[in-house]
C-alpha positions in Angstrom: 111.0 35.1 111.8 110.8 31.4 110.8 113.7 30.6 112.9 116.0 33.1 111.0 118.8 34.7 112.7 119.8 38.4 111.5 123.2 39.6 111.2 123.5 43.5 111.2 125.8 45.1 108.6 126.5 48.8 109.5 127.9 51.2 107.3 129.7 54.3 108.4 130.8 57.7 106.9 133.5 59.8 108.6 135.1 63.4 108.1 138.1 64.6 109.1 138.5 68.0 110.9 142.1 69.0 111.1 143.3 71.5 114.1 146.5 70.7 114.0 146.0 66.8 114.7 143.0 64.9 113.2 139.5 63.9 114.7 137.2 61.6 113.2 133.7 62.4 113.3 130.7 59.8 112.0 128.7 62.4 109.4 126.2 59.2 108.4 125.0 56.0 109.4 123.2 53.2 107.8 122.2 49.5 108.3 121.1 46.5 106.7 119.4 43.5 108.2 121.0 40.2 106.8 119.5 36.9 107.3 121.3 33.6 108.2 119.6 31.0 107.1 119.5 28.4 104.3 120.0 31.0 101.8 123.1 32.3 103.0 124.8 28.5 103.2 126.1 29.0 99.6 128.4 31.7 100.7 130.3 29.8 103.4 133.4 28.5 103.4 133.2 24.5 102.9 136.8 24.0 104.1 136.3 26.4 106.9 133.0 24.5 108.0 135.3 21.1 107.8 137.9 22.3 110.0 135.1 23.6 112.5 133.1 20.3 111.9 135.0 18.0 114.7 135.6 21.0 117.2 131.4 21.6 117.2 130.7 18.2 117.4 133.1 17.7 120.9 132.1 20.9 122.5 128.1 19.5 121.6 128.9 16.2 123.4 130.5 18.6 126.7 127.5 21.0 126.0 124.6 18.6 125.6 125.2 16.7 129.1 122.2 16.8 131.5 123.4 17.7 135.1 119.8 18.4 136.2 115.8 19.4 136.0 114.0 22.5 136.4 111.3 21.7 138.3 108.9 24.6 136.3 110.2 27.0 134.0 112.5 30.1 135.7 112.2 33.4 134.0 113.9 36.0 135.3 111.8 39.6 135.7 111.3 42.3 138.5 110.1 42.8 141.1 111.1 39.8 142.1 111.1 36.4 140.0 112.2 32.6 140.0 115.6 32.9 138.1 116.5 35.7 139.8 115.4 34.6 143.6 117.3 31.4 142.6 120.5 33.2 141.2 120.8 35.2 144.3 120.2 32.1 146.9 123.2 30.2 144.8 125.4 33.0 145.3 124.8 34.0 148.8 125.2 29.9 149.6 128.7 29.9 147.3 129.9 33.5 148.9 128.7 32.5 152.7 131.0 28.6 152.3 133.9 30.7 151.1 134.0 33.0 154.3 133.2 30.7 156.6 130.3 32.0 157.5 126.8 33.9 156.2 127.1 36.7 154.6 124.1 39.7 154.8 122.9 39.3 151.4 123.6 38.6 147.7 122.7 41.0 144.7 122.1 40.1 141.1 121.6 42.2 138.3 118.3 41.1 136.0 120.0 42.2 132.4 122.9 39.8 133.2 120.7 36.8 133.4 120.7 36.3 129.8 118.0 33.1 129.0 115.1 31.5 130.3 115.4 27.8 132.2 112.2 25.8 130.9 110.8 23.2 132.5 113.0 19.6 132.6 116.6 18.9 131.8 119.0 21.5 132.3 122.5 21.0 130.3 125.7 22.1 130.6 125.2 24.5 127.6 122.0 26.4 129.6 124.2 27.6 132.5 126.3 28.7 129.9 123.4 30.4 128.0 122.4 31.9 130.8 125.8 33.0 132.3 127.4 33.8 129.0 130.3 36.0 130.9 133.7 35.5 132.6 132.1 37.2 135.5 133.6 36.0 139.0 132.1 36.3 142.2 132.9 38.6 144.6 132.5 39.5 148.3 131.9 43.4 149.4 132.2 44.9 152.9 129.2 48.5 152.4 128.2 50.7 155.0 124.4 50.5 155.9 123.8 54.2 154.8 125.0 53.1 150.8 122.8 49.9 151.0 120.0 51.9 151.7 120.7 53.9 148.5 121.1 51.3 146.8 117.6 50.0 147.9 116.1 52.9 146.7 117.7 52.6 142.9 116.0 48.9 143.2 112.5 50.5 143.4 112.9 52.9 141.2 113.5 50.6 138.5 111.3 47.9 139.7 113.5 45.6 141.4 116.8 43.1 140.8 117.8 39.9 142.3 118.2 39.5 145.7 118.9 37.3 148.8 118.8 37.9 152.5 116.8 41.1 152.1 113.6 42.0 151.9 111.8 45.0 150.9 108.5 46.8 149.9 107.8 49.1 146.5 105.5 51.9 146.9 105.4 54.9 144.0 108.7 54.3 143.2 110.5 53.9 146.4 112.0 51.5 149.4 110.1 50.7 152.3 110.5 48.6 155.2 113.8 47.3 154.0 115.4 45.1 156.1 118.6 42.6 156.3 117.8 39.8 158.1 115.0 40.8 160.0 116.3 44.0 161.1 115.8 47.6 159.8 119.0 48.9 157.8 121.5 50.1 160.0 123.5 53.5 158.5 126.5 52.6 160.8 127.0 48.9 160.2 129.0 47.4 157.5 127.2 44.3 155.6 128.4 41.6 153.2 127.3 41.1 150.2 127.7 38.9 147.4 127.8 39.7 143.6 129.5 40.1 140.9 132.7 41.9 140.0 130.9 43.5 137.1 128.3 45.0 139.6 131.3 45.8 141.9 132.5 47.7 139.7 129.5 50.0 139.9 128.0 48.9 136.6 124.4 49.0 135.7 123.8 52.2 137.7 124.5 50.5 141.2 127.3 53.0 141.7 126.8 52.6 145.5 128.5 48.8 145.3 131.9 50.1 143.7 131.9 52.5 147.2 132.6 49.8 149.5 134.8 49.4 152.5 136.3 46.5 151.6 136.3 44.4 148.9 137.6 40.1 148.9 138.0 38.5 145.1 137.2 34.9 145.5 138.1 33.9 142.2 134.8 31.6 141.6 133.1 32.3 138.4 129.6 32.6 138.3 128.9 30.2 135.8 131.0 27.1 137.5 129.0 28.1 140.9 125.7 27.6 139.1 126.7 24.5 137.3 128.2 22.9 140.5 124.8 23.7 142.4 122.9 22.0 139.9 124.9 19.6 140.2 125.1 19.0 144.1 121.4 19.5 144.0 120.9 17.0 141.4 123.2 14.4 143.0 120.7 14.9 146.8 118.3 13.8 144.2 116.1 17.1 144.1 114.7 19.3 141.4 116.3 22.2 140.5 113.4 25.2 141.6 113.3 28.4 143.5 109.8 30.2 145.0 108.4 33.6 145.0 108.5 34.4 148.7 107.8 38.6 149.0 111.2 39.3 149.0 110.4 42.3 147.0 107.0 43.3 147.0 105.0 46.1 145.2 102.6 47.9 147.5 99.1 49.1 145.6 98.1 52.8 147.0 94.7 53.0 148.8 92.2 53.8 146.5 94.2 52.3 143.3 
């Protein structure tokens, strides 16, 4: 689209049905693509752009910073990917220092990763691209018998991002899951790392807002990532993550 961004203008019709206190009800719906570009600059508002004009220019300088490099370009996708696999590691790493000691695993939704990280320097401004949210880290306590569940919802959809487990696809569903090393216990109760968005049950993992036990650390995500970068950058490495099987799609015999 020539570099155009669209603005969507929606237009809405309502009735009102009286039974003895109103209720709106939307009848019709329209919408209008609107582009924002050059042609729409006569319609802004030159003393509003003034006022913004220092404010953009300081949160630019804070943005623009270069706290490390990508080693190769990290997309994130299922089943398993290079943002993802590197998401999870930083926040099993973050969640296992705050406790003390390892946790089980770390899970990380694939529709919250919100950009790609190309290849070279990484700024301030593309952890916050990627981690647009106020989402916080947080520790859960979940009996076996749910994780294995849970496991089950991964394959169906083709994976998320995970750490500290590792599992096979095959039409659709879990096999040979296990947390470190081991087989899925239903009795025991692991630790797992995420967010408080997917503790909450969100994006269909209803089996993480059942948990025993639940600690709030009160790290956001995005300071977590940007202090990793960071520590990494300072040891004088490269910011990169492999594909290791973590998740792996089985082929049926005779496919």
């Amino acid at each position: 689209m020539n570099s155009k961004k669209l603005i969507l203008a929606v237009v809405l019709a309502f009735s009102v049905v009286t039974y003895g206190q109103k209720t709106w009800t939307i009848t019709k719906a329209t919408s209008t693509k609107i582009s924002i570009d050059s042609t729409t600059a006569k319609l802004a508002d030159k003393s509003y752009e003034a006022y913004l004009a220092p404010i953009k220019k300081q949160l630019g300088a804070k943005m623009n910073v270069v706290i490390g490099v990508a080693a190769e370009t990290m997309r994130g996708n299922g089943p398993e990917s290079l943002l993802s696999n590197w998401n999870a590691d930083v926040y099993f790493q973050a969640a296992s220092k705050y406790l003390g000691k390892p946790v089980d695993l770390s899970i990380v939704n694939l529709g919250g990763l919100r950009t790609v990280i190309p290849t070279g320097n990484i700024t301030v401004g593309k952890i916050y691209e990627l981690m647009p949210f106020e989402n916080e880290l947080v520790i859960l306590w979940l009996k076996g018998s749910k994780l294995a569940e849970l496991t089950q919802f991964f394959a169906k959809v083709g994976g998320e991002g995970v750490s500290g487990i590792r599992m096979e696809i095959k039409n659709g569903k879990a096999e040979n899951v296990t947390v470190n090393g081991s087989l899925i216990d239903p009795e025991k109760i692991y630790t797992i790392a995420t967010s408080d968005y997917l503790a909450g049950g969100n994006d269909k993992m209803i089996q993480l807002a059942q948990y025993e036990k639940r600690q709030n650390t009160n790290l956001k995500l995005r300071d977590i990532l940007l202090e990793s970068v960071k520590q990494e950058t300072a040891r004088g490495n490269k910011i990169q993550a492999t594909l290791d099987g973590r998740i792996r799609p089985l082929t049926p015999k005779g496919e």
